[in-house]
mmCIF file as gemmi writes it, N, C-alpha and C atoms, coordinates in Angstrom:
data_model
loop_
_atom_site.group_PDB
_atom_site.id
_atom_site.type_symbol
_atom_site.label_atom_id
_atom_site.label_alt_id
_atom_site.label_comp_id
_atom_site.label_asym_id
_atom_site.label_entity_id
_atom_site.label_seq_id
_atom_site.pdbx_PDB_ins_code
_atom_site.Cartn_x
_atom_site.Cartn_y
_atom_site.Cartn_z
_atom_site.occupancy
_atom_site.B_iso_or_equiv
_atom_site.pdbx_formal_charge
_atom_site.auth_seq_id
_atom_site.auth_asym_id
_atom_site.pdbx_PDB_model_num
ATOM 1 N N . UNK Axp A 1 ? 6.73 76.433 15.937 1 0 ? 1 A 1
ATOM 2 C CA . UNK Axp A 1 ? 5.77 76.101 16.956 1 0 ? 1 A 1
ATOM 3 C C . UNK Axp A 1 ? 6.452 76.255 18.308 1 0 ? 1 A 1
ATOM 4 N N . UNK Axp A 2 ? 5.799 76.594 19.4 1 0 ? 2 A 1
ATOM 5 C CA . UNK Axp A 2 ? 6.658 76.783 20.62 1 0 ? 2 A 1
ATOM 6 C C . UNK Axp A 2 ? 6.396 76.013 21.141 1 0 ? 2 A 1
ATOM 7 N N . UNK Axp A 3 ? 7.731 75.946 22.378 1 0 ? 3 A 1
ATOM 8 C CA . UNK Axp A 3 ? 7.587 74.4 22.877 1 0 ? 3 A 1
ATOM 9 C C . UNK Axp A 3 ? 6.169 73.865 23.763 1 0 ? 3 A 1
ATOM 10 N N . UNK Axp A 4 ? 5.402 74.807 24.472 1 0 ? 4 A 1
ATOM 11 C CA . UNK Axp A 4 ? 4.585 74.644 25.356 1 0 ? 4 A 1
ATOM 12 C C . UNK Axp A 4 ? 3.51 73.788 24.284 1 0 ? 4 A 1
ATOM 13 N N . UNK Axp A 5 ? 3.276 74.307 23.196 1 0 ? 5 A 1
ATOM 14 C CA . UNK Axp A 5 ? 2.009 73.204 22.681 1 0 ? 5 A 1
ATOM 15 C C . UNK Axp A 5 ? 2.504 71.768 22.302 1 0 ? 5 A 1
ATOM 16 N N . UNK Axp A 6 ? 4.128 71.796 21.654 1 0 ? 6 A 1
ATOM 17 C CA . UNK Axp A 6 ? 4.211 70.573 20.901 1 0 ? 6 A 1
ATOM 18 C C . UNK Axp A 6 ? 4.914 69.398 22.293 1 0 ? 6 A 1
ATOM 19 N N . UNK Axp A 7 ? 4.864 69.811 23.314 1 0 ? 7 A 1
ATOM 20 C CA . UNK Axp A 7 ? 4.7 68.849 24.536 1 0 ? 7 A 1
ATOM 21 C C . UNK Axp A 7 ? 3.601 68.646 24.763 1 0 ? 7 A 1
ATOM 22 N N . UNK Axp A 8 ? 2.334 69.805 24.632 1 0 ? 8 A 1
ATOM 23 C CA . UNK Axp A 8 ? 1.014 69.658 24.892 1 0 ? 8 A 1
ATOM 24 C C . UNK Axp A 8 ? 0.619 68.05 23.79 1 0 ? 8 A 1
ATOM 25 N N . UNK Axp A 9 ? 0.78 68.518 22.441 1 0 ? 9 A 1
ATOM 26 C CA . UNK Axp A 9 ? 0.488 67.106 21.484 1 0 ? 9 A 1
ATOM 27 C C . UNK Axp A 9 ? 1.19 65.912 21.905 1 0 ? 9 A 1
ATOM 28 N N . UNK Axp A 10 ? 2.203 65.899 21.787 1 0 ? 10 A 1
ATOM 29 C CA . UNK Axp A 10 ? 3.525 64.844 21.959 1 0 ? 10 A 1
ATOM 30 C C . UNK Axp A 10 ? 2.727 63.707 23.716 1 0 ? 10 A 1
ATOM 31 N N . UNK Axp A 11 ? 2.037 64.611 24.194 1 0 ? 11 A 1
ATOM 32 C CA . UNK Axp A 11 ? 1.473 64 26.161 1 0 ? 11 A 1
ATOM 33 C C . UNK Axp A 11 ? 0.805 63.377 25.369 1 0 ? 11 A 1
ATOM 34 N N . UNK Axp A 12 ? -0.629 64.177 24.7 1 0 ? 12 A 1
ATOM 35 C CA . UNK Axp A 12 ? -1.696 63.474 24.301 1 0 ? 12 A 1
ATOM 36 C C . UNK Axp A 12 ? -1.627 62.263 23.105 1 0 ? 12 A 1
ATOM 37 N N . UNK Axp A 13 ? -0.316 62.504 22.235 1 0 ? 13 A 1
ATOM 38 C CA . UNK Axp A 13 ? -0.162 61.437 21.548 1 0 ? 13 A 1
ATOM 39 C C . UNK Axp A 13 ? 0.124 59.97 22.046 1 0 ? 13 A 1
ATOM 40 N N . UNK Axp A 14 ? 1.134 60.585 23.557 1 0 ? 14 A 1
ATOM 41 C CA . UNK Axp A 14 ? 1.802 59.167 23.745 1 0 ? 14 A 1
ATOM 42 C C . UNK Axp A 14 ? 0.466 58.729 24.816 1 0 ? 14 A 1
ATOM 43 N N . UNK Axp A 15 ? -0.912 59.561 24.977 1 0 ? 15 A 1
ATOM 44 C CA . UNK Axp A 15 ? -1.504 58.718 26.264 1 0 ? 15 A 1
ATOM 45 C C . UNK Axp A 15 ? -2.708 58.089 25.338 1 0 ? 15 A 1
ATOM 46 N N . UNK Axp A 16 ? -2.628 58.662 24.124 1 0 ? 16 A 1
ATOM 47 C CA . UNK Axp A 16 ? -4.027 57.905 23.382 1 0 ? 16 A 1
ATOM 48 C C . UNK Axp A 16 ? -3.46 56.589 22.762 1 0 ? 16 A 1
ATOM 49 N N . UNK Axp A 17 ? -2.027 56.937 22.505 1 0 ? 17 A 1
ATOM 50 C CA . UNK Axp A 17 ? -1.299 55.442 21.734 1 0 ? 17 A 1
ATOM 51 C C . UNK Axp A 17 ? -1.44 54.619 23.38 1 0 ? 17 A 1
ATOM 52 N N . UNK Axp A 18 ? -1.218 55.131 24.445 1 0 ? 18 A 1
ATOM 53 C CA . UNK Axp A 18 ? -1.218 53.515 25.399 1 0 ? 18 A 1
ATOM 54 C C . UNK Axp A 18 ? -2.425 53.63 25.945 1 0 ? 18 A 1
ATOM 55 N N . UNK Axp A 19 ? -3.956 54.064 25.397 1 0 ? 19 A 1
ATOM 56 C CA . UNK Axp A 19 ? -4.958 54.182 26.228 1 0 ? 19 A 1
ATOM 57 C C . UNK Axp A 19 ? -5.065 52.284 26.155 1 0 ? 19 A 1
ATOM 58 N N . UNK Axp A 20 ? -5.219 52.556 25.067 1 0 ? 20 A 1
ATOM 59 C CA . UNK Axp A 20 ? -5.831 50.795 24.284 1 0 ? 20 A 1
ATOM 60 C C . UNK Axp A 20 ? -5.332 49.653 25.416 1 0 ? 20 A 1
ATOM 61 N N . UNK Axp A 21 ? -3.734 50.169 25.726 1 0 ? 21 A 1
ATOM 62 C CA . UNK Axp A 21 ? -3.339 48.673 26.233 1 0 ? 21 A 1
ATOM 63 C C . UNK Axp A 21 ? -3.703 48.521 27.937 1 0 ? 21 A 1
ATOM 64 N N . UNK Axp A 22 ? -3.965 50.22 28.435 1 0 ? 22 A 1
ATOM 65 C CA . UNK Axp A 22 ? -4.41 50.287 29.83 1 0 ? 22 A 1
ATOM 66 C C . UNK Axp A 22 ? -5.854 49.361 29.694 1 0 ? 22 A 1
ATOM 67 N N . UNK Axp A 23 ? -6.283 49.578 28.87 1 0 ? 23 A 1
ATOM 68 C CA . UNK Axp A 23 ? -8.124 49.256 28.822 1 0 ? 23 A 1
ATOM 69 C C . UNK Axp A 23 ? -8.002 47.617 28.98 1 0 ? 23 A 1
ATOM 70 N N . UNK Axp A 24 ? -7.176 47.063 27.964 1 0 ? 24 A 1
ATOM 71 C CA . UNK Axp A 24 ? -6.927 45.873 27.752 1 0 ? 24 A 1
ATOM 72 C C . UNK Axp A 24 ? -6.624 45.155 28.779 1 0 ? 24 A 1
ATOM 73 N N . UNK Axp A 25 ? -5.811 45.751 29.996 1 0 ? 25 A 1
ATOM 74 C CA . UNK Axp A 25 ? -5.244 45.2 30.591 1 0 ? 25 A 1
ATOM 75 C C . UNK Axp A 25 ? -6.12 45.423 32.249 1 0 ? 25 A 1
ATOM 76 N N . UNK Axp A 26 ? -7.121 46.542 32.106 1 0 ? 26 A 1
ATOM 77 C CA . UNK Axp A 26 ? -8.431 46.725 33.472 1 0 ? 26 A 1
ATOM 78 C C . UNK Axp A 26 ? -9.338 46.4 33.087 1 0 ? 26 A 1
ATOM 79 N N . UNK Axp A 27 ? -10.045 45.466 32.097 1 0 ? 27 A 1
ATOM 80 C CA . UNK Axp A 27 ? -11.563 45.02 31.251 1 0 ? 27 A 1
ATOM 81 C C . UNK Axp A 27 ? -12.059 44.635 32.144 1 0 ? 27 A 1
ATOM 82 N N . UNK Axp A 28 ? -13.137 44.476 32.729 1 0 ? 28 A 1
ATOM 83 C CA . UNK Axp A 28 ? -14.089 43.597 33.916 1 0 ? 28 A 1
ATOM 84 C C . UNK Axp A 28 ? -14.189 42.646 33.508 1 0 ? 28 A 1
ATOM 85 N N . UNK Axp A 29 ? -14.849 42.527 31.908 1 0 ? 29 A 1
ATOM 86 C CA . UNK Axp A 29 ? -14.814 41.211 30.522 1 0 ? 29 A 1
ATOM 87 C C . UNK Axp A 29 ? -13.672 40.484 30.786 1 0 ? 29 A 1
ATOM 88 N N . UNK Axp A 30 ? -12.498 40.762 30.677 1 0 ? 30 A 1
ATOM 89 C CA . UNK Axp A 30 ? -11.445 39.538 30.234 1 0 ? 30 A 1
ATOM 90 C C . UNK Axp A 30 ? -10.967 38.928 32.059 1 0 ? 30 A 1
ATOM 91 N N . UNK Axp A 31 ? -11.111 37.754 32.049 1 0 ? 31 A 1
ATOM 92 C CA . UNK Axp A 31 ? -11.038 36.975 32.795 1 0 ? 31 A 1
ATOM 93 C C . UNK Axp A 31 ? -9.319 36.622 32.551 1 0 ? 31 A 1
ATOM 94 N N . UNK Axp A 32 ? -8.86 36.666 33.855 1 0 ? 32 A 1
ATOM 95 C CA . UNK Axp A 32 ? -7.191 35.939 33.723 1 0 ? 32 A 1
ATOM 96 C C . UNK Axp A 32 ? -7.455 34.569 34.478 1 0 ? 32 A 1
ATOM 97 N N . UNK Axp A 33 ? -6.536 33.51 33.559 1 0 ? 33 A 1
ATOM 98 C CA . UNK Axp A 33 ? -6.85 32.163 33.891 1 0 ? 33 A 1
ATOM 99 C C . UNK Axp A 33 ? -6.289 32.064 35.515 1 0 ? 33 A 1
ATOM 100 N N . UNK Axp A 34 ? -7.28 30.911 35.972 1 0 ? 34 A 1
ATOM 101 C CA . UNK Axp A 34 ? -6.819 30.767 37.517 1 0 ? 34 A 1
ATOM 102 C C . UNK Axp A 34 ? -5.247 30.111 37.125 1 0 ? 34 A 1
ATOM 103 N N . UNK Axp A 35 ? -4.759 30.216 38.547 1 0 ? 35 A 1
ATOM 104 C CA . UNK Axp A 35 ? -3.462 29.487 38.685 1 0 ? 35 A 1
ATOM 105 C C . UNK Axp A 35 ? -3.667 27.783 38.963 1 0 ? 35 A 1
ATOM 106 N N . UNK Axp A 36 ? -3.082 27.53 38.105 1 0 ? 36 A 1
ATOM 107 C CA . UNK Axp A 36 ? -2.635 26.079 38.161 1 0 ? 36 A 1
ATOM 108 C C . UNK Axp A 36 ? -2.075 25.548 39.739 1 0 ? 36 A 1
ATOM 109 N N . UNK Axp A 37 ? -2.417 24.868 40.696 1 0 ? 37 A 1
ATOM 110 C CA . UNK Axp A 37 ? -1.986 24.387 41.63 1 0 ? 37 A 1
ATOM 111 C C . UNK Axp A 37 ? -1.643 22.918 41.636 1 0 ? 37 A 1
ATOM 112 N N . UNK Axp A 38 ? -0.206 22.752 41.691 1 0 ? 38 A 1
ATOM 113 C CA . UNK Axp A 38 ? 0.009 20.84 41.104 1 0 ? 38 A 1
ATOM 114 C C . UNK Axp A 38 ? 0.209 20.221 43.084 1 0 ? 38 A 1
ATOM 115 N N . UNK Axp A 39 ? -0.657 18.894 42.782 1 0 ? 39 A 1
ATOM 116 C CA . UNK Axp A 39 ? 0.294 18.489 44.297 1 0 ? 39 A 1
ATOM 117 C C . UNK Axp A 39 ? 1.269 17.85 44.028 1 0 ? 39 A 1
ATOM 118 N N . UNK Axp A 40 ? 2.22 17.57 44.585 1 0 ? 40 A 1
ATOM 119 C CA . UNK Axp A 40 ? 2.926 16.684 44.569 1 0 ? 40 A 1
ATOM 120 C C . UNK Axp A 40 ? 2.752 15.33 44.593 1 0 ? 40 A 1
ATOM 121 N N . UNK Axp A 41 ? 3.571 14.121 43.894 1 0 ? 41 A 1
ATOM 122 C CA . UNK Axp A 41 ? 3.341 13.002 44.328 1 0 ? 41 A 1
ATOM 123 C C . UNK Axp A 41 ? 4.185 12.402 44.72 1 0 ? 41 A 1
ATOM 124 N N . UNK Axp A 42 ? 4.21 11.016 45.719 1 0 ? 42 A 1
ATOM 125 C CA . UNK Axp A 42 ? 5.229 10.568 46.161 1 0 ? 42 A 1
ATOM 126 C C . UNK Axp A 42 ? 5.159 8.793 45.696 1 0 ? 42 A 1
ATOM 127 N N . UNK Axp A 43 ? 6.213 8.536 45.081 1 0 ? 43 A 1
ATOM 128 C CA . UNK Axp A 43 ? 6.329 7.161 43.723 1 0 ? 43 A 1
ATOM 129 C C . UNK Axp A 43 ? 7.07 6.575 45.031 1 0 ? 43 A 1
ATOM 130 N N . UNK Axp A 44 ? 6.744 5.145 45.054 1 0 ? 44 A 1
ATOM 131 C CA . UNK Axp A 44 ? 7.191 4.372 46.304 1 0 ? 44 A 1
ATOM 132 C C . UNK Axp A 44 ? 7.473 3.236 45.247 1 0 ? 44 A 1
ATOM 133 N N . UNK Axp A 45 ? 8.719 2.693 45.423 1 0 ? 45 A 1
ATOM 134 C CA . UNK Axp A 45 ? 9.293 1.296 44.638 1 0 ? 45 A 1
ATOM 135 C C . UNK Axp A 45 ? 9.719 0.499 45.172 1 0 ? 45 A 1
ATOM 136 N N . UNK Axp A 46 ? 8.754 -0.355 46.542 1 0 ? 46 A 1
ATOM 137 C CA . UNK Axp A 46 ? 9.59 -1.092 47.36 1 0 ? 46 A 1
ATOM 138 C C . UNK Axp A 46 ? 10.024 -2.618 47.059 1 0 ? 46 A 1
ATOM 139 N N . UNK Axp A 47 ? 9.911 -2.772 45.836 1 0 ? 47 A 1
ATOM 140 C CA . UNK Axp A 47 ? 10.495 -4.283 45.35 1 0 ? 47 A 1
ATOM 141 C C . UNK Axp A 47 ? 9.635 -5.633 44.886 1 0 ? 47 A 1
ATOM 142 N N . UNK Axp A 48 ? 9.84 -6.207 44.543 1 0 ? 48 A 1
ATOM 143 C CA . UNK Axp A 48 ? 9.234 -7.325 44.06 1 0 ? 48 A 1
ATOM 144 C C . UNK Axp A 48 ? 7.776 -7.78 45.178 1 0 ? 48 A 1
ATOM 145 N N . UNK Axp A 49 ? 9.138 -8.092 46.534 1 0 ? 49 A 1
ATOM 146 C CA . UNK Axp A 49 ? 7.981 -9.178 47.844 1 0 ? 49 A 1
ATOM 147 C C . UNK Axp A 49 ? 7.485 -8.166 48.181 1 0 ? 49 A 1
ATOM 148 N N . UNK Axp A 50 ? 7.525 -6.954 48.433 1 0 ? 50 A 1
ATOM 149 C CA . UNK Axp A 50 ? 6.538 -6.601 48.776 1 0 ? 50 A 1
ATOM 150 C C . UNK Axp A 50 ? 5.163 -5.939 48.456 1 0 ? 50 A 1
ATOM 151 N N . UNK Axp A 51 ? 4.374 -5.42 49.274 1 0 ? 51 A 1
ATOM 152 C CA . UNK Axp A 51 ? 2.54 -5.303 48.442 1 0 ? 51 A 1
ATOM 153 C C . UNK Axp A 51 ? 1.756 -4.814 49.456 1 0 ? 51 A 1
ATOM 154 N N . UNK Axp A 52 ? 1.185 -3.459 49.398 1 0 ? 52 A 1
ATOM 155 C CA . UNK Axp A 52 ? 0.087 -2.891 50.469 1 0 ? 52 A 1
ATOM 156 C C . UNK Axp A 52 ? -0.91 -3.558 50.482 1 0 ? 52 A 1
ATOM 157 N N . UNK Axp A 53 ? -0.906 -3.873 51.69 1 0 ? 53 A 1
ATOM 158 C CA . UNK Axp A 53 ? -2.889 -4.593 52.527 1 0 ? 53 A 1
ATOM 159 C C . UNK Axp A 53 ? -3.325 -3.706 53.015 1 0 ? 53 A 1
ATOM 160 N N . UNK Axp A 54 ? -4.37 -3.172 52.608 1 0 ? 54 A 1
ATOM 161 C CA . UNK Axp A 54 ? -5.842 -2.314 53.091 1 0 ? 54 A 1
ATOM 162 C C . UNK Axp A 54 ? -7.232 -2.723 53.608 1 0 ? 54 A 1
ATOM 163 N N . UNK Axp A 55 ? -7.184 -2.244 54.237 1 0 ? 55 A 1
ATOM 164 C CA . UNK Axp A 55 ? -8.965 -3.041 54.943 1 0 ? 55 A 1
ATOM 165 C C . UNK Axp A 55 ? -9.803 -1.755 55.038 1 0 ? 55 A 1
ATOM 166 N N . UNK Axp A 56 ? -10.513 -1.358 55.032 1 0 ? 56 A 1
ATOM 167 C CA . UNK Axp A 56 ? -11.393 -0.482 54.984 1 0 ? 56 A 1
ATOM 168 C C . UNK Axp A 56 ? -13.219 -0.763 55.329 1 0 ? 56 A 1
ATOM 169 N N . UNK Axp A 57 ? -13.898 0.475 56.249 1 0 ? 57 A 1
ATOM 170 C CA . UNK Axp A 57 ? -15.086 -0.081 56.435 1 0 ? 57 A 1
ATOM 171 C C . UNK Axp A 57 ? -15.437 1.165 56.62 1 0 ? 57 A 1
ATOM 172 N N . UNK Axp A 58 ? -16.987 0.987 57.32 1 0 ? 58 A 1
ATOM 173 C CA . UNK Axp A 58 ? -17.732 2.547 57.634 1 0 ? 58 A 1
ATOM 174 C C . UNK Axp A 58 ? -17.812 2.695 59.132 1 0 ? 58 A 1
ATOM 175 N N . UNK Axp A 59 ? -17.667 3.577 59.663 1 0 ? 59 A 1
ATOM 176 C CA . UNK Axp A 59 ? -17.672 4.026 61.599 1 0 ? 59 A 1
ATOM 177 C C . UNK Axp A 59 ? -18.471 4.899 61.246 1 0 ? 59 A 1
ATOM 178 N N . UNK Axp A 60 ? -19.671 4.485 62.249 1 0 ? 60 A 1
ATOM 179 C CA . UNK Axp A 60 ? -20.534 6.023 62.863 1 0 ? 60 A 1
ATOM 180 C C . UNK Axp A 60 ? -20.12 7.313 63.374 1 0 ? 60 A 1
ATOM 181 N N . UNK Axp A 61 ? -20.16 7.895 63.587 1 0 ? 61 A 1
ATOM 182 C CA . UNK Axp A 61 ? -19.365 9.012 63.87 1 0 ? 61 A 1
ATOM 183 C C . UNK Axp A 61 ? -20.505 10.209 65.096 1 0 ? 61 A 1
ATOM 184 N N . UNK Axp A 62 ? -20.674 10.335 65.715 1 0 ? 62 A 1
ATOM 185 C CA . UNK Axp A 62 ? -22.193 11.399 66.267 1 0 ? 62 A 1
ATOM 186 C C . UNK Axp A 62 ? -21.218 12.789 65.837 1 0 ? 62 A 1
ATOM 187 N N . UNK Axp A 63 ? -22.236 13.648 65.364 1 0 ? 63 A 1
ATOM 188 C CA . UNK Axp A 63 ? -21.801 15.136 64.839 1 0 ? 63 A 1
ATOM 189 C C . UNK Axp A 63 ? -22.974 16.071 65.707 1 0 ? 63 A 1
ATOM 190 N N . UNK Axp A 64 ? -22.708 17.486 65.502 1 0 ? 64 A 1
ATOM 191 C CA . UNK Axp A 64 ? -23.648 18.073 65.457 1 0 ? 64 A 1
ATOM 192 C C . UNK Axp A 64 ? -24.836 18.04 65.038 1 0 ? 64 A 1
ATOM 193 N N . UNK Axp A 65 ? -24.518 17.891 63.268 1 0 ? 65 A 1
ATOM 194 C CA . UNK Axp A 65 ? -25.947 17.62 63.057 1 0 ? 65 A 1
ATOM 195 C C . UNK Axp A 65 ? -26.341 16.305 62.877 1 0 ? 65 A 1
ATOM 196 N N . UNK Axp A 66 ? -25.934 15.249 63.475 1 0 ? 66 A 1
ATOM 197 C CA . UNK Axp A 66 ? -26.741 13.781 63.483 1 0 ? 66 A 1
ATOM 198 C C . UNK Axp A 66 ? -25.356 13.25 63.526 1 0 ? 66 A 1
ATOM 199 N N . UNK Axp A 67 ? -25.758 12.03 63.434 1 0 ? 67 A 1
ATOM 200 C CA . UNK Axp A 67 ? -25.216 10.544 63.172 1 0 ? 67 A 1
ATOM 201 C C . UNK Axp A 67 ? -24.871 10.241 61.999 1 0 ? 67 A 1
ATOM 202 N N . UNK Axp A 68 ? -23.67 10.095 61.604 1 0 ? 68 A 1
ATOM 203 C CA . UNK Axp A 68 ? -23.154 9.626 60.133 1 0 ? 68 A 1
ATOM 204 C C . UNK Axp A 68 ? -22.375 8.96 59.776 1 0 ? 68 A 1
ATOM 205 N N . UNK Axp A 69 ? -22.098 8.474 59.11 1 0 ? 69 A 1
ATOM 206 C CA . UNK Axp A 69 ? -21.508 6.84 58.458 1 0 ? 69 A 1
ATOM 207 C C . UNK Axp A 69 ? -20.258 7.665 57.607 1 0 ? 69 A 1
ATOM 208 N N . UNK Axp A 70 ? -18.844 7.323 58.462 1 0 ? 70 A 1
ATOM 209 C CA . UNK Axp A 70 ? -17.375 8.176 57.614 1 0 ? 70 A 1
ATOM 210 C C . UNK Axp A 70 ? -16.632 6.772 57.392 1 0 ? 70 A 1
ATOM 211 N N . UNK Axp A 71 ? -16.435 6.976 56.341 1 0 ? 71 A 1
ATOM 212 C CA . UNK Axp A 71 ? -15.497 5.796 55.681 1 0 ? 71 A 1
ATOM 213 C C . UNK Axp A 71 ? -13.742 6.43 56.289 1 0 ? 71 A 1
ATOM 214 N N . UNK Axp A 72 ? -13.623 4.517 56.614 1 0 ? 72 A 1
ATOM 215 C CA . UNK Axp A 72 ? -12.217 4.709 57.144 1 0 ? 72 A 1
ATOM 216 C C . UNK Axp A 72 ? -11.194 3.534 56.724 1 0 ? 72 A 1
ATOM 217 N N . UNK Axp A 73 ? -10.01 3.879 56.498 1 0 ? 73 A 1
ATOM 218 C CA . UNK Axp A 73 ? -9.07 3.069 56.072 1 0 ? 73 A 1
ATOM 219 C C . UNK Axp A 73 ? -7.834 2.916 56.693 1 0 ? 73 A 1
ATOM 220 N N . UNK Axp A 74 ? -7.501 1.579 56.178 1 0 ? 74 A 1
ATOM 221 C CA . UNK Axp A 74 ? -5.676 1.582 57.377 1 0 ? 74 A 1
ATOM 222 C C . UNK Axp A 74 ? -4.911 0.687 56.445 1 0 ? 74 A 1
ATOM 223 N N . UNK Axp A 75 ? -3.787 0.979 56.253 1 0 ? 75 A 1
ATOM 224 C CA . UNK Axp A 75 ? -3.177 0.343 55.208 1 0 ? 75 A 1
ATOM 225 C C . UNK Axp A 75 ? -1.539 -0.075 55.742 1 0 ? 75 A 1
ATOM 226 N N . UNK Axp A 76 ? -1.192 -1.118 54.873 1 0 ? 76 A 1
ATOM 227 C CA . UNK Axp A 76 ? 0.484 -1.709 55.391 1 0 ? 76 A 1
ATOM 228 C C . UNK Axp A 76 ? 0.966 -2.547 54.659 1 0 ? 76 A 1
ATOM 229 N N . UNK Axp A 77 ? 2.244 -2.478 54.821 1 0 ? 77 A 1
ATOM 230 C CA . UNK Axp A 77 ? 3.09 -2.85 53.954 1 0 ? 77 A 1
ATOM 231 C C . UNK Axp A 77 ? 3.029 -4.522 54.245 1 0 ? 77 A 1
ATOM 232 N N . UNK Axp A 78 ? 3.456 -5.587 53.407 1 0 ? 78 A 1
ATOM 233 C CA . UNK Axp A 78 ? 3.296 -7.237 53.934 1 0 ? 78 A 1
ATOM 234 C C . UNK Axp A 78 ? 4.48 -7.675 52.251 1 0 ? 78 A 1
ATOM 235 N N . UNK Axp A 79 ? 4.89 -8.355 53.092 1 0 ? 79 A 1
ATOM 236 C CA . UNK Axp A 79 ? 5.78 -9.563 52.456 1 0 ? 79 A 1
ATOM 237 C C . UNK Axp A 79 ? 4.856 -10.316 51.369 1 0 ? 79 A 1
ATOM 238 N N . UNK Axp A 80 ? 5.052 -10.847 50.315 1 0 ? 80 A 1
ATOM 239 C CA . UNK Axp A 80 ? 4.308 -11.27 49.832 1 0 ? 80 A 1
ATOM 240 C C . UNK Axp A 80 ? 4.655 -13.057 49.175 1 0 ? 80 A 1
């Protein structure tokens, strides 16, 4: 056989053996999972006496589109 055809087979062999995994890998169908986004947290161990006090209430607020009620908070550290 001369060489010009059995490169001709040998192309088409090796592009039909990786058609499958191109397809597999451009599907519109298969969905890749979103990315995981972690926040961070921050662990506070300030001891026995002490203990956060929070007070919290609602403030009006004027906006563009109206008048609205935003919850607000303030918090601190206390001896206990």
């Amino acid at each position: 056989m001369p060489p010009k055809p059995l490169i001709a087979i040998l192309s088409v062999a090796v592009l039909l053996g990786a058609a499958p995994q191109v397809m597999a890998q451009t599907s519109p169908g298969v969905a890749s999972p979103p990315p995981s986004h972690v926040r961070g947290r921050i662990t506070i161990h300030p001891g026995r006496l002490l203990y956060r006090h929070c007070v919290d209430w609602y403030e009006l607020q004027h906006r563009p589109s109206g008048t609205v009620l935003y919850p607000q908070m303030r918090c601190w550290w206390v001896r206990g």
